[in-house]
N, C-alpha and C positions, 0 to 999 in steps of 0.2 A: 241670545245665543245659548243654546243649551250646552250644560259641559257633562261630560259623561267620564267615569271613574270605573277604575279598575282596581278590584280589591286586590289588597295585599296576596292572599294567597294565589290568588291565580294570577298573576304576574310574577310572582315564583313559576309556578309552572310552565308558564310562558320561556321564562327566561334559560328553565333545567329545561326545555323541550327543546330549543335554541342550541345549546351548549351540547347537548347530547348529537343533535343532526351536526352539528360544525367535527364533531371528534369522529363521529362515522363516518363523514367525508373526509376527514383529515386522514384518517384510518387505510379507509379505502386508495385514496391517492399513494397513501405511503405501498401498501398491497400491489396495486398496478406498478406501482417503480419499481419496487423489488423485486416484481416477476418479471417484467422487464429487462432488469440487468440479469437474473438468473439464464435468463432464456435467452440472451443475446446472441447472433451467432460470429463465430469467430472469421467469419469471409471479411469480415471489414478490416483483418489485418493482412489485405492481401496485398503487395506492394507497399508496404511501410517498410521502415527503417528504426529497431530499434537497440542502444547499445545496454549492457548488463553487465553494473559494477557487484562482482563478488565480493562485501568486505575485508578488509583484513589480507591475510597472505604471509607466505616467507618467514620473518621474525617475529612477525604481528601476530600472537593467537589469538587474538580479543577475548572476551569471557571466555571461561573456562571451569566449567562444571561435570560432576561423575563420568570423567572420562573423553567428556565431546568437546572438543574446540571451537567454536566460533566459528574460525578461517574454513575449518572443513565444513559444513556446515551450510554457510552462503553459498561456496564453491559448488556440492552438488545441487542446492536447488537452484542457483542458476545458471549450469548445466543444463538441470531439467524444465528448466522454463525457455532456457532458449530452444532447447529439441522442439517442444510444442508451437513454439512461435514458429521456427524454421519451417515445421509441416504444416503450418498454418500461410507460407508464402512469407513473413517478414525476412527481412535482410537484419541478422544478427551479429552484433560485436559485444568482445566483451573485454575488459580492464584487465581481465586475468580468467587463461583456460588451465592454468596449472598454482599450485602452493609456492608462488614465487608473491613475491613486494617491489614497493618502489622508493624504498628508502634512501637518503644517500646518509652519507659519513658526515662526524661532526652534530652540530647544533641544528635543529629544524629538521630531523630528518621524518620524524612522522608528518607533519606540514608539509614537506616536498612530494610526501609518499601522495598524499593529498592532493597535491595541485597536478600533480601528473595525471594523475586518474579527470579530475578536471578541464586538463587540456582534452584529454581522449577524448570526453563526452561533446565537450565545445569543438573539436573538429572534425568530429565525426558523421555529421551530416544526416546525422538521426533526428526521427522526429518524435521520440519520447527517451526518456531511460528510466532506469530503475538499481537503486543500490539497494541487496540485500543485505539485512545483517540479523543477529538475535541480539533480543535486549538481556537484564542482568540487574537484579536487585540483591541489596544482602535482608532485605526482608523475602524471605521464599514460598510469601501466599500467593504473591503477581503475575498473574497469567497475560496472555491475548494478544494477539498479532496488532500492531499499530501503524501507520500510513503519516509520516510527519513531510511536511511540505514547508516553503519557503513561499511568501507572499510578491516574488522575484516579478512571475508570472501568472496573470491572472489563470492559465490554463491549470497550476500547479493544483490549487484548490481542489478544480471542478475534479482534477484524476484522484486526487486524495481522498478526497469522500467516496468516487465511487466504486475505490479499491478498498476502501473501509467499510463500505455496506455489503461487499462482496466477500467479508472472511468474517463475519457474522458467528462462523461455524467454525473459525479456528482462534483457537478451541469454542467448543460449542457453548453457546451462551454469552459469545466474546462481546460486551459492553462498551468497549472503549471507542472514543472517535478520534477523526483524524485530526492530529494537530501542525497548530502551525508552529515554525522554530528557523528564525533566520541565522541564528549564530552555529549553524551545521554548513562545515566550507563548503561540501560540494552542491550543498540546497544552495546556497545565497551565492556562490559563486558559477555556477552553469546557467549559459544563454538558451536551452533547450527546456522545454516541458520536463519535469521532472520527478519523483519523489522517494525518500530513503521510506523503507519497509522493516521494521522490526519483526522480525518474522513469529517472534515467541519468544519468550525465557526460560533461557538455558539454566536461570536458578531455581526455577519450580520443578523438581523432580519427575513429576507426570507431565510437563510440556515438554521435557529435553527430551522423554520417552517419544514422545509422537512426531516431534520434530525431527526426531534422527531415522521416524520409519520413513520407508520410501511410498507407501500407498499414502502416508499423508502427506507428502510433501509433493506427488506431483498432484492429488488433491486442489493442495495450496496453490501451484503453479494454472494450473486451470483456472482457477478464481483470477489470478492476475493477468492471465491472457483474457480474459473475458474483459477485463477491467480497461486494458489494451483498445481492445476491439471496440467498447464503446464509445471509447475516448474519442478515437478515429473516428467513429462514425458520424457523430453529434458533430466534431471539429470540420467534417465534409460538407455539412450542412443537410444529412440525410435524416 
């Protein structure tokens, strides 16, 4: 039997020409997914059902940085996310259309405020929801919208990634992925697809600036009806 032998270096080569076609392909696929979700189009939320917890409310101002509240904050962008959804055909509810809460008196009342908004989502007959809130560091380098999910549902994931690959650009250059977090009540406690969205940080001085404009914030809202849209679509089996 004759054996035949490959030198050392060109099997380097071999191996870097390998490596290099797998990252171009890798590359590539990542490219067509991404244009993909950019270019989605929003008909496939036509006839859904989706409901839209505003964080916070009433006594509750959640962070609270140069000026901007939290509660106000979630409340109009999702306001403006459900406007988009509505002209999009979805059937819209939401936890809260006004600066009210759902606190009660006594001990537990932020926990009660909690499971209230929780019942809402669980009989509401929706087939995704979405809690907005803005996150909050006292280190104030922390940028970038975040998509945390609950491993409840396996649907939970697949929306969370693709609302996390979809706000890439908020803020631009946004790095972070979506995570998973079961000890969030209304993640690990709703029977519904679902996921809480940090919209930005209210403690980074240039994100509270962009989050509180209105052209980026229904920007943002665009990206999460697209997110919407292909959730639905893929879950049709289209």
């Amino acid at each position: 039997m004759r054996a035949y032998f490959i030198s050392i270096p060109l099997l380097k080569r071999v191996v870097l020409f390998s490596i290099t076609i797998f990252l171009a392909h890798s590359l590539m696929i990542k490219y067509l997914a991404d244009n993909e979700l950019e270019m989605v189009s929003l008909d496939y939320l036509q006839g859904t059902k989706v409901i839209i917890d505003a964080g916070h409310g009433g006594i509750d101002s959640g962070a609270t940085y140069y000026g901007l509240k939290e509660k106000d904050l979630t409340l109009e962008i999702s306001l403006l996310l459900g406007k988009i959804l509505t002209e999009n055909g979805v059937e819209v509810i939401y936890t809260r259309e006004s600066d009210v809460d759902y606190y009660t008196r006594g001990k537990g009342g932020k926990r009660n405020d909690l499971l209230t908004r929780v019942d809402m989502i669980n009989n509401s007959g929706a087939n995704a929801f979405v809690s907005i809130h803005c996150n909050a560091d006292k280190a104030t380098r922390w940028s970038g919208a975040q998509v945390f999910y609950s491993d409840k549902l396996m649907e939970n994931k697949i929306l969370a990634h693709t609302m996390q690959e979809l706000l890439r650009k908020y803020p631009p250059n946004n790095k972070r992925a979506e995570k998973l977090d079961n000890s969030i009540l209304i993640l690990k406690s709703s029977n519904i697809p679902g996921v809480l969205l940090e919209t930005g940080y209210l403690s980074n001085r240039k994100e509270s600036e962009l989050l509180s404009d209105k052209n980026y914030q229904e920007n943002m809202v665009n990206q999460i009806a697209k997110a919407l849209s292909y959730h639905f679509h893929q879950n049709s089996g289209g």
